[in-house]
N, C-alpha and C positions, 0 to 999 in steps of 0.2 A: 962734569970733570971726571978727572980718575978715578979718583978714590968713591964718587956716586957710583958710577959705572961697574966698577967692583962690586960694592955691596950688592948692589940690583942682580948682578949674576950669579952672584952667593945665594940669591932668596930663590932663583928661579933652579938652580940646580939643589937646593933643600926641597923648595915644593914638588919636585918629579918624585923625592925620595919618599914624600908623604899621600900617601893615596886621600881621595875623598873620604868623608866619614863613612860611617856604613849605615847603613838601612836599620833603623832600630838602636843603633848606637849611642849613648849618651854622650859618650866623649869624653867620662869623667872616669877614675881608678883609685885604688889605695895606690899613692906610690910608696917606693923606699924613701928611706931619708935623703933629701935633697933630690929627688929625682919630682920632675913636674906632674902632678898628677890628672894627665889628659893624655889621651891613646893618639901615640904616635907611631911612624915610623920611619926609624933612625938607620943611614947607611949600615951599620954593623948588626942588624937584626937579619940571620939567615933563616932558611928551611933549617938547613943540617944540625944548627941547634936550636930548633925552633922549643922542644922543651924546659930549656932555660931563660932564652930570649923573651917569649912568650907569655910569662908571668911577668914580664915587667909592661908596665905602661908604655917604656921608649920604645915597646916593638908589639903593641895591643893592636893597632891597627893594622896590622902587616897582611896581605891578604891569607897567606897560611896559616895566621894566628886567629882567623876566626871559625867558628864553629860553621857547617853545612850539616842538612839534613835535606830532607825530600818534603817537606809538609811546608807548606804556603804558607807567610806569614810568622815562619820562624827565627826566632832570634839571631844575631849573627855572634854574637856572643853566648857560655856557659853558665845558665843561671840555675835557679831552683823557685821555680814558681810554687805558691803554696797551694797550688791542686794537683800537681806532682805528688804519686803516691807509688811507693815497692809494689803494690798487689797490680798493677800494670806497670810493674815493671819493661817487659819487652816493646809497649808502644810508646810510653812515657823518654823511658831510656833514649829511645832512635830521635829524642826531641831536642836542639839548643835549649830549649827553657827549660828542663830536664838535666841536662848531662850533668850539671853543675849540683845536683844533691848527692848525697854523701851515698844513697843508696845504690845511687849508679853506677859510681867509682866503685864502689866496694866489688858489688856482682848482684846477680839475682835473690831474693829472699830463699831460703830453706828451712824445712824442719828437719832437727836430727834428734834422734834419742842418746845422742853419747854427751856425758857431760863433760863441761866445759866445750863441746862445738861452737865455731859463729852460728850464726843465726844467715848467713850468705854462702850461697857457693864459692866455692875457691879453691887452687888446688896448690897446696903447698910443695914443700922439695920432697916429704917424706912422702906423698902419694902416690900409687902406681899408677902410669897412664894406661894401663889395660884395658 
């Protein structure tokens, strides 16, 4: 009937919207409140705001929103595995399983003698790029 016919076309033009899982993916997320917590992707998940889209569940799966790297076997998602370490930082960092510790975000480890420094490279507004 109509109305089966409908619904049927409705699931088959959603399923285009939703890629396969991904390789290594659980399928599961914190979501927000009321939002389903399994990685999807929903018509209104872009690139162009893929930095706000992209933390949410309804657009985890989106193929923009997952991580690439060059190493075989790596995650397609930002994690923080706990043999991820700052003192390999630059091999670590180039890794999904990696990107996702706080020490990657931030920047490389540093020592500095001025106090109150971070303890990471970074370059604030006051610095000179010289």
């Amino acid at each position: 009937d109509a109305a089966h016919a409908g619904s049927t076309h409705g699931a088959a033009v959603a399923s285009s919207l939703q890629p396969a899982a991904a390789k290594g993916d659980g399928g599961s997320c914190e979501a927000s409140v009321g939002e389903p917590a399994v990685h999807d992707c929903q018509g209104f998940c872009t690139t162009a705001a893929s930095e706000q889209h992209c933390s949410l569940c309804k657009c985890k799966a989106c193929s923009f929103c997952q991580c690439h790297s060059e190493h075989e076997d790596d995650s397609v998602e930002e994690t923080c595995e706990p043999w991820c370490a700052a003192d390999y930082f630059a091999d670590h960092c180039s890794r999904c399983k990696c990107k996702g510790c706080d020490f990657c975000k931030r920047g490389p480890p540093c020592e500095s003698e001025v106090e109150g420094d971070t303890g990471y490279e970074t370059c604030e507004a006051f610095c000179d790029p010289k």
